[in-house]
DSSP file (Angstrom, degrees, kcal/mol; ACC not computed):
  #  RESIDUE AA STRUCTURE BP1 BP2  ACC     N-H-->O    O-->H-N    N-H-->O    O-->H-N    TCO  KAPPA ALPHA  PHI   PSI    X-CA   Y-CA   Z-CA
    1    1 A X              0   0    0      0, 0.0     2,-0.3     0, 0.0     0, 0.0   0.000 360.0 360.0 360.0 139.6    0.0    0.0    0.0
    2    2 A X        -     0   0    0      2,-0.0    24,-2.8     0, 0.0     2,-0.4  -0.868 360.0-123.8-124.9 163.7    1.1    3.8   -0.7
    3    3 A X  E     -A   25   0A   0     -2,-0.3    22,-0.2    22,-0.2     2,-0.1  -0.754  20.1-177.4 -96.6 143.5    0.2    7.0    0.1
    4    4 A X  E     -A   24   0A   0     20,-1.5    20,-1.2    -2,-0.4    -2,-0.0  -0.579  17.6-146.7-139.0  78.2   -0.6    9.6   -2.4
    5    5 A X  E     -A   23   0A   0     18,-0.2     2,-0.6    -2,-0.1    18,-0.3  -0.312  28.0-162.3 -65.2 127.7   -1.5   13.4   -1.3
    6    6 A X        +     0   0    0     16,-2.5    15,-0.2     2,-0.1     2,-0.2  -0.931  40.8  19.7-111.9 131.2   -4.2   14.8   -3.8
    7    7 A X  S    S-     0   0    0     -2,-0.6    15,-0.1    58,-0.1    14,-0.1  -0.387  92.4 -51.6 120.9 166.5   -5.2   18.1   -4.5
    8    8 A X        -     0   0    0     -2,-0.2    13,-0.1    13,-0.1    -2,-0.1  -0.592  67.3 -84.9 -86.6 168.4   -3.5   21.6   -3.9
    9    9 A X        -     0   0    0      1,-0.1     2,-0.4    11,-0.1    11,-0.1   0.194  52.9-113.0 -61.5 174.9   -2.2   22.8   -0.5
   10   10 A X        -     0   0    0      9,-0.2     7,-2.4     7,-0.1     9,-0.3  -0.957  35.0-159.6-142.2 131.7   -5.1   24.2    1.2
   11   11 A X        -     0   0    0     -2,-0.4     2,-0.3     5,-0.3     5,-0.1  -0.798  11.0-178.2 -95.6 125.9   -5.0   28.4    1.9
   12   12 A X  S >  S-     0   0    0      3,-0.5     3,-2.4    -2,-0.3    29,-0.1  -0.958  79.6 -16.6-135.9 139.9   -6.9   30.3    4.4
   13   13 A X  T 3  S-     0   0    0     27,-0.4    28,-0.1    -2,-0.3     3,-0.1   0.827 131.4 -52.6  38.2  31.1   -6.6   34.1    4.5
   14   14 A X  T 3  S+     0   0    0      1,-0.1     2,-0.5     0, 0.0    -1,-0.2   0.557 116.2 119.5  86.3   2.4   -3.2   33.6    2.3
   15   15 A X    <   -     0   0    0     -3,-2.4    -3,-0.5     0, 0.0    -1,-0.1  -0.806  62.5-130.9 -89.4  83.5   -1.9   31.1    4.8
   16   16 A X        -     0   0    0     -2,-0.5    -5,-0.3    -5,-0.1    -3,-0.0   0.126  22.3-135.1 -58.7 130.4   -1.1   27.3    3.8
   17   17 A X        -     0   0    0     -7,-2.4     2,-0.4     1,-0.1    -7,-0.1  -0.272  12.2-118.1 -64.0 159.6   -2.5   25.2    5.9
   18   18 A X  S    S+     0   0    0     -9,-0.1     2,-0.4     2,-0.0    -1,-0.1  -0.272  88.1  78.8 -88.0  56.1   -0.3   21.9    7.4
   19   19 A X  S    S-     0   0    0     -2,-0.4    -9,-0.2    -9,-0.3    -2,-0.1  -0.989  80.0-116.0-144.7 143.4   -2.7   19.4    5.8
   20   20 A X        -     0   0    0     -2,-0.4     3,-0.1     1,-0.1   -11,-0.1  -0.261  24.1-125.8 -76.6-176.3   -3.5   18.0    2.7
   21   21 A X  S    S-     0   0    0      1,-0.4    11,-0.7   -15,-0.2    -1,-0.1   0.570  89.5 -30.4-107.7 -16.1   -6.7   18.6    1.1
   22   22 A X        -     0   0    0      9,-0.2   -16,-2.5   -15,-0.1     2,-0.4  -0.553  59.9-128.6 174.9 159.3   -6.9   14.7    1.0
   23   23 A X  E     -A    5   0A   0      7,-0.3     7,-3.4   -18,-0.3     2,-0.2  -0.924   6.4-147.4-110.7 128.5   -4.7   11.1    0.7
   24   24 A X  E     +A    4   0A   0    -20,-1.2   -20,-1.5    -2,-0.4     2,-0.2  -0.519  28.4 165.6 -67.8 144.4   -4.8    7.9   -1.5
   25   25 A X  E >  S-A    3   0A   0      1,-0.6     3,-1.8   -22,-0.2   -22,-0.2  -0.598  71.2 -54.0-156.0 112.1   -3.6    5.1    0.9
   26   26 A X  T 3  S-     0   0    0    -24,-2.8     2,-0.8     1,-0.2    -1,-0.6  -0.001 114.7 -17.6  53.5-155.4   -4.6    2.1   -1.0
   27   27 A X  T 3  S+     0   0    0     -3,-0.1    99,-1.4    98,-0.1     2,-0.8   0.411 114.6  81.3 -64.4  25.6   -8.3    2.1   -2.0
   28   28 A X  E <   -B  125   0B   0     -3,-1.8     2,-0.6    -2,-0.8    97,-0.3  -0.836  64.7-141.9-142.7 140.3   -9.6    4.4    0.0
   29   29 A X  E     -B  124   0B   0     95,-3.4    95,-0.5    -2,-0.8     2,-0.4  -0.676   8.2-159.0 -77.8 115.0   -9.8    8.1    0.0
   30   30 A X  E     -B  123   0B   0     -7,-3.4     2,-0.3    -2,-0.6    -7,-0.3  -0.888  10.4-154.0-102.3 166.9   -9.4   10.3    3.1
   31   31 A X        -     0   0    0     91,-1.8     2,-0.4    -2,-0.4    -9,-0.2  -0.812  18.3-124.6-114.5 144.8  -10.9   13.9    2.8
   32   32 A X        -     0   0    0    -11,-0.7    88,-0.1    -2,-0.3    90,-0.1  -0.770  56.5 -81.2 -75.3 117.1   -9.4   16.9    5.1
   33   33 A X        -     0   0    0     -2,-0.4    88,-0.3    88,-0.1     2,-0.2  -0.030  52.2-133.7 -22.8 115.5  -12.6   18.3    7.0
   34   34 A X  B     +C  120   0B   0     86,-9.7    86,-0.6    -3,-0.0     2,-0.3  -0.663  27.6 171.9-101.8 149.7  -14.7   20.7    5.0
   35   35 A X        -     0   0    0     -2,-0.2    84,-0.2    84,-0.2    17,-0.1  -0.958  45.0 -82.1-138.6 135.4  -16.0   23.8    5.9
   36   36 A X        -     0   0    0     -2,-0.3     7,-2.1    15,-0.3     2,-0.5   0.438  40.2-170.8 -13.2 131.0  -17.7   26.2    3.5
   37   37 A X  E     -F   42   0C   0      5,-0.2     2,-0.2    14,-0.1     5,-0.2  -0.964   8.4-173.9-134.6 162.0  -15.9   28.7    1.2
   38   38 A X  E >  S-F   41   0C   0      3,-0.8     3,-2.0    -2,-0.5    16,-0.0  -0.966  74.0 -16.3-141.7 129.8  -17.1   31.4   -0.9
   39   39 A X  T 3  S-     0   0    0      1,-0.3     3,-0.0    -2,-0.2    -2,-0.0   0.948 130.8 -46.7  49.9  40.5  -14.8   33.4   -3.3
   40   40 A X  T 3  S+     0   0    0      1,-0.1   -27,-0.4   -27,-0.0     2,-0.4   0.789 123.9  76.1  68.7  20.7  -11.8   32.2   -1.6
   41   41 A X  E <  S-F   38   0C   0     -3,-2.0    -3,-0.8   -29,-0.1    -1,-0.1  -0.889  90.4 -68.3-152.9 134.0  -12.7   32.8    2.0
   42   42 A X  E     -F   37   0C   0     -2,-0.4     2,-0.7    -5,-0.2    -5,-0.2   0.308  38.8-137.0 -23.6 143.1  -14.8   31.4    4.7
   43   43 A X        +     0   0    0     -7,-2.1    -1,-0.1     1,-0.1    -7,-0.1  -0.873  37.3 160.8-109.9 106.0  -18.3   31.7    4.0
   44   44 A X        +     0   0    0     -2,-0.7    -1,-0.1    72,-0.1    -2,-0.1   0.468  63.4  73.7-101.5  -2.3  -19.7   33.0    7.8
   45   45 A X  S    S+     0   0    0     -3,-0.1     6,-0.1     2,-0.1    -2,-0.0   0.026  72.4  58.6 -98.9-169.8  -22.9   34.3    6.1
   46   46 A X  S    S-     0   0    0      4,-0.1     2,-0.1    -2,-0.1    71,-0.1   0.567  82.0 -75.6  62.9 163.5  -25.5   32.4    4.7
   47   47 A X    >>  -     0   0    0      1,-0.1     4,-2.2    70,-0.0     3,-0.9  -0.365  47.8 -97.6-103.5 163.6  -28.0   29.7    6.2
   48   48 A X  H 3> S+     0   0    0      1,-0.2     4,-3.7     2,-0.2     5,-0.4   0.944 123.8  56.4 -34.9 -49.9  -27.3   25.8    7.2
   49   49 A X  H 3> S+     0   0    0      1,-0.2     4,-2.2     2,-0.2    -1,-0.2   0.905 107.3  43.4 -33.9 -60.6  -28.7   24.9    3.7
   50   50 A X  H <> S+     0   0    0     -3,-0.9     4,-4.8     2,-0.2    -1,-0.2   0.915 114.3  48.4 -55.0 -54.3  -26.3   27.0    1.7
   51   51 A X  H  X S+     0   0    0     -4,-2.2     4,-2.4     1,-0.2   -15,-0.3   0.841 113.9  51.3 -66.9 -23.0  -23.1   26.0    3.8
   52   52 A X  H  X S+     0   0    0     -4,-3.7     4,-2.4    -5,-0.4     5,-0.2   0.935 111.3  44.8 -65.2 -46.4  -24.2   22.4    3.4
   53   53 A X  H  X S+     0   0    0     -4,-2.2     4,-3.0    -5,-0.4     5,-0.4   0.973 115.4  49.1 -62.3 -51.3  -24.6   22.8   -0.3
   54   54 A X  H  X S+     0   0    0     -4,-4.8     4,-1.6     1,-0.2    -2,-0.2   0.910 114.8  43.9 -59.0 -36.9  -21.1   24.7   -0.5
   55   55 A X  H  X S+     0   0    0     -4,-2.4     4,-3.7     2,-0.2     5,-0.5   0.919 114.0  47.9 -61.5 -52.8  -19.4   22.2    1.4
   56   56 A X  H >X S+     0   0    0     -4,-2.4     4,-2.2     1,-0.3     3,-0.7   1.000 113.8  48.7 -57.1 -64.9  -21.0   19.0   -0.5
   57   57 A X  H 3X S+     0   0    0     -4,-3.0     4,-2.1     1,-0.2    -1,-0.3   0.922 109.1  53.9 -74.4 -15.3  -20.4   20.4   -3.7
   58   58 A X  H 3X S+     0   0    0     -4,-1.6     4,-2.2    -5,-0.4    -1,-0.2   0.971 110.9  46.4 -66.7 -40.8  -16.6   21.3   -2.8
   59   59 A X  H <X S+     0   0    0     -4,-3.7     4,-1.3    -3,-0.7    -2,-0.2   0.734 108.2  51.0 -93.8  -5.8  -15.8   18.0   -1.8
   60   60 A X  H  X S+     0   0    0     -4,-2.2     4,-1.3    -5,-0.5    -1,-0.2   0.932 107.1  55.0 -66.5 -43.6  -17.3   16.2   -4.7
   61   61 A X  H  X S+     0   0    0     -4,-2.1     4,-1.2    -5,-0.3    -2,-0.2   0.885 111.7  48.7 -82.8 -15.0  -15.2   18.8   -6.9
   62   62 A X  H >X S+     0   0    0     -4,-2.2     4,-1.0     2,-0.2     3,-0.8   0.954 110.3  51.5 -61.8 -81.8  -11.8   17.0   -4.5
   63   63 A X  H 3< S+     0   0    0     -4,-1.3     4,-0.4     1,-0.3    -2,-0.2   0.769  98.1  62.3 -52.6  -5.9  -13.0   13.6   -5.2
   64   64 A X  H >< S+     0   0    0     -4,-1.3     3,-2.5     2,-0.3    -1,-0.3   0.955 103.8  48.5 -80.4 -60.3  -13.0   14.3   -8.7
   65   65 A X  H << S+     0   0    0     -4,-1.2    -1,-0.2    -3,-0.8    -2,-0.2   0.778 108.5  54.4 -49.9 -37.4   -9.2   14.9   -8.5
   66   66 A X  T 3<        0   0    0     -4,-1.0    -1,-0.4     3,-0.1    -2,-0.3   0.412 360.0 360.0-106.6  -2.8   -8.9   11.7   -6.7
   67   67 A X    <         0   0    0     -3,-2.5    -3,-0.2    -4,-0.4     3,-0.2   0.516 360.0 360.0  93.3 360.0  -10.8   10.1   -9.7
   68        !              0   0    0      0, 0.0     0, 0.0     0, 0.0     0, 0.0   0.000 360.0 360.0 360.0 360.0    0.0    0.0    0.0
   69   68 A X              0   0    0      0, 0.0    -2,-0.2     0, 0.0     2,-0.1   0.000 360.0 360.0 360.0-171.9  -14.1    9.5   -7.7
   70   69 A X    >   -     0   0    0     -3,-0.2     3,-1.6    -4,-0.1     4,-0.2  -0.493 360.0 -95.5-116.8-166.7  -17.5   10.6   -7.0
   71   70 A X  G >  S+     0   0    0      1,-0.3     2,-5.1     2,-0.2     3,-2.4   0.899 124.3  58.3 -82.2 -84.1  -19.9   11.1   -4.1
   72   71 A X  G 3  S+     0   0    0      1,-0.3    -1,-0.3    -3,-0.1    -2,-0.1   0.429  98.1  66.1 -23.8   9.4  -21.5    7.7   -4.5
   73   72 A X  G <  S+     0   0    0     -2,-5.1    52,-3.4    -3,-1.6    -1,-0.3   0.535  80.1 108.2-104.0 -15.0  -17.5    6.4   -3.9
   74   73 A X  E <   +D  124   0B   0     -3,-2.4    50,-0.3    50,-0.3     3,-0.1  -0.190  40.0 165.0 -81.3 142.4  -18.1    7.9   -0.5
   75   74 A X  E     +     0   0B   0     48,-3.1    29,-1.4    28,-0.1     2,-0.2   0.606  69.5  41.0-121.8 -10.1  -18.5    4.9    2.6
   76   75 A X  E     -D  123   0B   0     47,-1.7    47,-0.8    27,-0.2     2,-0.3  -0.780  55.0-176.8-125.2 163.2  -18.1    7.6    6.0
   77   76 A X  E     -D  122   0B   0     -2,-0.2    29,-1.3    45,-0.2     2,-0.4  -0.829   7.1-170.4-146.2 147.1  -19.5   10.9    6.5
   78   77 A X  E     -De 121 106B   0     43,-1.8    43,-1.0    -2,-0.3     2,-0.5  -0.991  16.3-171.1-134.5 131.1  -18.3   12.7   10.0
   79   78 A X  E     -De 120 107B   0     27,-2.8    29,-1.2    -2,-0.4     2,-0.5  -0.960  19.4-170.2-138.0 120.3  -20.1   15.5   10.3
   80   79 A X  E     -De 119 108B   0     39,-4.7    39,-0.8    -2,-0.5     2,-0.3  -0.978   6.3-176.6-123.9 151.6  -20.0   18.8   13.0
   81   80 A X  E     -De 118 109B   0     27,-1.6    29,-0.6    -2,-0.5    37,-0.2  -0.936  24.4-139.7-120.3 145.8  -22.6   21.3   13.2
   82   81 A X  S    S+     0   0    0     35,-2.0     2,-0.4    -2,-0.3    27,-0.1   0.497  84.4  35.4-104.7   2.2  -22.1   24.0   15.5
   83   82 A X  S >  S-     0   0    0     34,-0.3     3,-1.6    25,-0.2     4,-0.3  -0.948  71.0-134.0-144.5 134.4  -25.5   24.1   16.7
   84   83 A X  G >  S+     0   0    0     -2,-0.4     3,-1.0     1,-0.2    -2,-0.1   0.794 104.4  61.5 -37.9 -34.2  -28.2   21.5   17.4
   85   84 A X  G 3  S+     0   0    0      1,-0.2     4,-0.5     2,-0.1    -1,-0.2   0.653  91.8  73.8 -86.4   6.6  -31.0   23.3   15.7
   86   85 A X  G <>  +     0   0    0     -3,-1.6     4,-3.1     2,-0.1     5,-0.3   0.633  68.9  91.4 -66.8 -20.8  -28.9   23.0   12.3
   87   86 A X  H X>>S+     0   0    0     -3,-1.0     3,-2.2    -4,-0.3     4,-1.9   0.986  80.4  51.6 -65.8 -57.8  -29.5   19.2   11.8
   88   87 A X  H 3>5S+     0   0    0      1,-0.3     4,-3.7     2,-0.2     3,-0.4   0.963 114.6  43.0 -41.2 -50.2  -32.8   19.4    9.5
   89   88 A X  H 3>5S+     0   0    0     -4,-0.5     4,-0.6     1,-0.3    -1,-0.3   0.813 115.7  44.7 -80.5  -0.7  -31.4   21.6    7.4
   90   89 A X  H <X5S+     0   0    0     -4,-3.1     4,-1.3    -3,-2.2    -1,-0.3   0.720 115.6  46.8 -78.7 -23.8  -28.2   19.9    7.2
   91   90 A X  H  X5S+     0   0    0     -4,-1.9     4,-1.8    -3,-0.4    -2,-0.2   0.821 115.2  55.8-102.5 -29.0  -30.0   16.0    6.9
   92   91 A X  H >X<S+     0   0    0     -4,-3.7     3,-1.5    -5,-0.5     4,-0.6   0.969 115.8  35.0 -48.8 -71.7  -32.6   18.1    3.8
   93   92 A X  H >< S+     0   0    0     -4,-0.6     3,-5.2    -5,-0.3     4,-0.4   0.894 119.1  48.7 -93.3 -96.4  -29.7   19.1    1.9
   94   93 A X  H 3< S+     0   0    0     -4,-1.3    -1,-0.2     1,-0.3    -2,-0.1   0.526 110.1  54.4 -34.1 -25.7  -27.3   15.8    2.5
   95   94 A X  H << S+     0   0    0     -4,-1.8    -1,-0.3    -3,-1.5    -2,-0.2   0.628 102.1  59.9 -90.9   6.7  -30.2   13.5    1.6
   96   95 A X  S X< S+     0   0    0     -3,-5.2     3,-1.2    -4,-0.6    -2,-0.2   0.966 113.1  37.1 -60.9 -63.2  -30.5   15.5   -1.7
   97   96 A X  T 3  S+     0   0    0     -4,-0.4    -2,-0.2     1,-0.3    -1,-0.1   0.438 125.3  34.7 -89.7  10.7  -27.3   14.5   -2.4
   98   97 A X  T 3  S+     0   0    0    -27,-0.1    -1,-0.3     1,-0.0     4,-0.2  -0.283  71.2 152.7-137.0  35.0  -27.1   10.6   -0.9
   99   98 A X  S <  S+     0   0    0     -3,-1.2     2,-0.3     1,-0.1     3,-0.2   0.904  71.0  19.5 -53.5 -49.9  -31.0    9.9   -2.0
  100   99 A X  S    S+     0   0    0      1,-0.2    -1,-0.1     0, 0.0     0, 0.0  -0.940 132.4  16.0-119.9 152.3  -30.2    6.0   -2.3
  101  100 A X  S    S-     0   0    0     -2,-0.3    -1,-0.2     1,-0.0    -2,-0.1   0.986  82.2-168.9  72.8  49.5  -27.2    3.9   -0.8
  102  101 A X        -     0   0    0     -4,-0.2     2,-0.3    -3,-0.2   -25,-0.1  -0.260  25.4-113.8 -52.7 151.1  -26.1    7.0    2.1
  103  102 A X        -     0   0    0      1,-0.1   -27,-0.2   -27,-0.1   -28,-0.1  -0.632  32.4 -89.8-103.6-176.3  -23.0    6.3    3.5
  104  103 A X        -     0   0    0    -29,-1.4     2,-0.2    -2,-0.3    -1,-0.1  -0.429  62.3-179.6 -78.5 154.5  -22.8    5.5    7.2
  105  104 A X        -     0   0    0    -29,-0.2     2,-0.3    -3,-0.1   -27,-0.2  -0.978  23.4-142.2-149.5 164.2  -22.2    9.0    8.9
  106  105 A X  E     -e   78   0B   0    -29,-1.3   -27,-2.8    -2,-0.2     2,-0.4  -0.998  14.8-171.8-124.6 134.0  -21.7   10.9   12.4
  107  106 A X  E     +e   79   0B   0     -2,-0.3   -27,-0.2   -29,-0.2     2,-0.0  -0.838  11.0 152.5-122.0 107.8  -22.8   13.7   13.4
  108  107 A X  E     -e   80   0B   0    -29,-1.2   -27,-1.6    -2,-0.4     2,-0.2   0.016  34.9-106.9 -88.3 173.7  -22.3   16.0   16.3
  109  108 A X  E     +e   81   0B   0    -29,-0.2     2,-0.3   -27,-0.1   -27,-0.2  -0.930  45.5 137.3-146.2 137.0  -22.3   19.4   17.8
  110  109 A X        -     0   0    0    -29,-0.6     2,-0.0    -2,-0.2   -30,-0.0  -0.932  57.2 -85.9-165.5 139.5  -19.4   21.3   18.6
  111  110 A X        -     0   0    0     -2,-0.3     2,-0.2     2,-0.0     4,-0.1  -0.713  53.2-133.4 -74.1 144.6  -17.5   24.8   18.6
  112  111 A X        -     0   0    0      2,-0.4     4,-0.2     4,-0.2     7,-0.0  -0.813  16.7-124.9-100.0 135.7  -15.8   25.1   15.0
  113  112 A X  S    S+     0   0    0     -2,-0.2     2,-0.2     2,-0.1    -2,-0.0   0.855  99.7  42.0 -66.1 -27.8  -12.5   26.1   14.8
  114  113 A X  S    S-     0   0    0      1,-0.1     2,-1.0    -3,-0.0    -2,-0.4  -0.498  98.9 -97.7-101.8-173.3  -14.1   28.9   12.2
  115  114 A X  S    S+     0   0    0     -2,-0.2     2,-0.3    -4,-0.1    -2,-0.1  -0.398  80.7 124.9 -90.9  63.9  -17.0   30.9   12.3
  116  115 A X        -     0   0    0     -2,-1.0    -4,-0.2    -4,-0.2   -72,-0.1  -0.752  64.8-134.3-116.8 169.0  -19.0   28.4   10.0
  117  116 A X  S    S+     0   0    0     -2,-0.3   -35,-2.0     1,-0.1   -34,-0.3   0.719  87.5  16.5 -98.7 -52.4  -22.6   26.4   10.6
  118  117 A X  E     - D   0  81B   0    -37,-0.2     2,-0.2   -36,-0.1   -37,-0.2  -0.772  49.3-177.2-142.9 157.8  -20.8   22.9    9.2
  119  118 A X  E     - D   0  80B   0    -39,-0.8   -39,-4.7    -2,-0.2     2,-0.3  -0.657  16.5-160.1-176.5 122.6  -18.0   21.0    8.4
  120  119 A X  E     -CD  34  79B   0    -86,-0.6   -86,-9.7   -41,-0.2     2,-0.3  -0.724   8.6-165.7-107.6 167.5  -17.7   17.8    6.9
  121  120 A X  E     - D   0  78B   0    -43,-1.0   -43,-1.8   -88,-0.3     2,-0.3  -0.987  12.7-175.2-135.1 127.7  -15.4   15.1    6.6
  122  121 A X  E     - D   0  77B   0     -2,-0.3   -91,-1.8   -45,-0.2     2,-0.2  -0.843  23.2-157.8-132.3-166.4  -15.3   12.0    4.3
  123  122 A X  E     -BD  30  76B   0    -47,-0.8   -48,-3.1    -2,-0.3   -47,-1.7  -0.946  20.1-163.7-140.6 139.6  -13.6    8.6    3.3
  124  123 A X  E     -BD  29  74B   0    -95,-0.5   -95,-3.4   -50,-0.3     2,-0.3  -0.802   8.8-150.2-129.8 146.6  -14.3    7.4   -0.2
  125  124 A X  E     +B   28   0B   0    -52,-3.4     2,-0.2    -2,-0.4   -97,-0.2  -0.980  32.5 150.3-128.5 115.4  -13.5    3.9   -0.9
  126  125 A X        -     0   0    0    -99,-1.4    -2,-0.1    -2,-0.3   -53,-0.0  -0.816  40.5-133.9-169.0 114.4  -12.5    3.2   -5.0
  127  126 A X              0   0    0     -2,-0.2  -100,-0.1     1,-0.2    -2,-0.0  -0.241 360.0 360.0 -64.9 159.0  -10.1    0.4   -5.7
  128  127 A X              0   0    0     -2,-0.0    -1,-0.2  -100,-0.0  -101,-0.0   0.406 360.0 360.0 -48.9 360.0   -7.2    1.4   -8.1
């Protein structure tokens, strides 16, 4: 088994982060935790829906690098920074997992940013 970092360095506020943006190790994909971006900078505006949508469709356009889609996906880790976020995060995610979801967690937690969500996944797609 090897390791493979995919994807560019990941910048906030002109600062590279110390993480990749996700790793190959064998068949299985990990994702670096997403949290909504807009125009190149955290998105602190907008309602759970929206940051769910930005988030989902950012890490679809990251598995795509890694050569796989959201249906590749087997984990979802999920923190929401308030309890009364979860409907409109579980609307929006079962848009986008309608059959065959993968198993997920979700919590609630202070976020290191000022964001509503941040997911994490692990996509499983042999070489």
């Amino acid at each position: 088994m090897h390791k493979k970092v995919i994807g560019d360095p990941v910048v906030i506020g002109g600062r590279t982060l110390s993480l990749s943006r996700a790793i190959r190790a064998g068949d299985f994909i990990f994702l670096t935790g997403q949290v909504p971006f807009k125009n190149g900078e955290v998105m602190t505006d907008g309602t759970i829906e929206e940051q769910t949508e930005v988030v989902i469709e950012d890490i679809k356009k990251t598995l795509q690098t890694a050569n796989c889609q959201l249906i590749d996906i087997v984990k979802a880790m999920v923190w929401l920074s308030k309890r009364e976020y979860f409907p409109g995060f579980n609307e929006v995610f079962s848009k986008y997992f309608p059959v065959d979801p993968p198993a997920r967690s979700a919590v609630v937690n202070e976020l290191l940013v000022d964001v509503k969500v941040e997911i994490e996944v692990i996509a499983y797609k042999p070489e």
